[in-house]
C-alpha positions in Angstrom: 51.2 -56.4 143.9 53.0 -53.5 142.9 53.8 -52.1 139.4 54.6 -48.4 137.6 52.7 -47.7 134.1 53.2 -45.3 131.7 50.7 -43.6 129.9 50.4 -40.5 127.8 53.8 -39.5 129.1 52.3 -40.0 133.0 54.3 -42.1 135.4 51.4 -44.3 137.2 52.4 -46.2 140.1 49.8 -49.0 141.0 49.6 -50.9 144.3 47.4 -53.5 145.2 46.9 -54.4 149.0 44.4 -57.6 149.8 41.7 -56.6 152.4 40.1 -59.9 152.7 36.4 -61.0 152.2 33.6 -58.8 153.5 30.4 -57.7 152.1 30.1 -55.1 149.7 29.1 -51.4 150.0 26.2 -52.2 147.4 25.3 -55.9 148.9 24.9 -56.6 152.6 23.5 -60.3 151.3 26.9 -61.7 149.8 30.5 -61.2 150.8 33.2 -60.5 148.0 36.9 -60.0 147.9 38.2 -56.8 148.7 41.4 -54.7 147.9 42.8 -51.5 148.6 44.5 -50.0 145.2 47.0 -47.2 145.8 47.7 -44.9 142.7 50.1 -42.5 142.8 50.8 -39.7 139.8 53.7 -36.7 140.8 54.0 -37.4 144.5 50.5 -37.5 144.6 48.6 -40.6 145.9 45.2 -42.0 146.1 43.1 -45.0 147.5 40.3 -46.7 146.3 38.5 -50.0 146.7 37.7 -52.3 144.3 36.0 -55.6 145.1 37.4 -58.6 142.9 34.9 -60.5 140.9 33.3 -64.2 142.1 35.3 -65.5 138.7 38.7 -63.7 139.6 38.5 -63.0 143.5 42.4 -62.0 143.8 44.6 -59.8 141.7 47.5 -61.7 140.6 49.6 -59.9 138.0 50.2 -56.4 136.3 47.1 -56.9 133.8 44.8 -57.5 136.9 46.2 -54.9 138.8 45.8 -52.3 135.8 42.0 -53.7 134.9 41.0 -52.3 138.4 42.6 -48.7 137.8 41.0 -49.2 134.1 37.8 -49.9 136.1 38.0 -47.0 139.1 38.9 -44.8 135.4 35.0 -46.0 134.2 33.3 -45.6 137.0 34.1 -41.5 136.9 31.3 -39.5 136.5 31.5 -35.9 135.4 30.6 -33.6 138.4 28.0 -32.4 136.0 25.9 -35.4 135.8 23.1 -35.2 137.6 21.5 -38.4 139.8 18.5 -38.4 137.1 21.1 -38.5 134.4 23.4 -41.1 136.1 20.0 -43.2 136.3 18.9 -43.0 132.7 22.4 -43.6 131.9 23.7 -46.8 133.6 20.1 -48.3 134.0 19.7 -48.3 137.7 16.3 -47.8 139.2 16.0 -44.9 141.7 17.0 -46.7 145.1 19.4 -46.7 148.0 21.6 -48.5 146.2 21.8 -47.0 143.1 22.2 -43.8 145.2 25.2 -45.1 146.7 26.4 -46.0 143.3 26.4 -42.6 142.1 27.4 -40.7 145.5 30.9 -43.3 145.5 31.4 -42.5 141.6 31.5 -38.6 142.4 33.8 -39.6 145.3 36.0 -41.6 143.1 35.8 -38.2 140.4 36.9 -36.4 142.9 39.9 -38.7 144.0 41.1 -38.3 140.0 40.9 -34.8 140.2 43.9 -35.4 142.8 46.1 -36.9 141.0 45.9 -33.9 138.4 45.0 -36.6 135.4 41.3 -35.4 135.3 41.6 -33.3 132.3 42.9 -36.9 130.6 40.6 -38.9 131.9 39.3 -40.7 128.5 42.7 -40.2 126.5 43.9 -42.9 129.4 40.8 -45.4 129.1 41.7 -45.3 125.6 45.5 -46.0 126.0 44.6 -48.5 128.8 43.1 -50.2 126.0 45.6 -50.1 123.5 48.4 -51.2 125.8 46.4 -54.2 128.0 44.3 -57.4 127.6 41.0 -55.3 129.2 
């Protein structure tokens, strides 16, 4: 699945590629669906992976497709935010896997910071919003 957005006068390019089932970074236990999402912004592109839900395992259409760049947008933490803060935050307890939770957010912040839309981060969550069914 492949589409181009626009947003806050940014070209977005989106591209979904299926992965198949495996099991999660955050769950060795259960298996999930798992894509590989391509975003590209001014000849610059970058990958990220986003596991489908157990309700929706596939991405189907343009609204799926930008709900898991709306989601990747979310999951962005400020490279200011320290692990305690993260914590008290988004409710985790201190653990491996909230650990890995915060160490793949500040990957994912740093993945942004590529595609030179950083500085917009929360103007685009909000026009995400305004624009799709999220």
């Amino acid at each position: 699945m492949k589409t181009t957005i626009n947003l806050l006068r940014n070209e977005i390019t989106l591209e979904s590629v299926y992965m198949g089932v495996k099991h999660s970074l955050w769950s060795k236990e259960n298996t999930h669906t798992h894509h590989t999402i391509m975003v590209t912004h001014n000849d610059n592109t970058i990958e990220f992976d986003y596991w489908a839900s157990l309700a929706q395992p596939t991405i189907e259409n343009e609204n799926d497709l930008v709900s898991a760049f709306y989601s990747f947008l979310l999951d962005n933490v400020s490279e200011y935010t320290t692990y305690e803060d993260f914590l008290s935050e988004y409710g985790y307890e201190d653990n491996d896997n909230a650990r890995n939770t915060y160490e793949g957010c500040l990957e994912n912040t740093e993945k942004l910071s590529e595609l030179e839309i950083l500085e917009e981060h929360y103007e685009l969550i909000e026009e995400l919003q305004n624009q799709y069914d999220l």
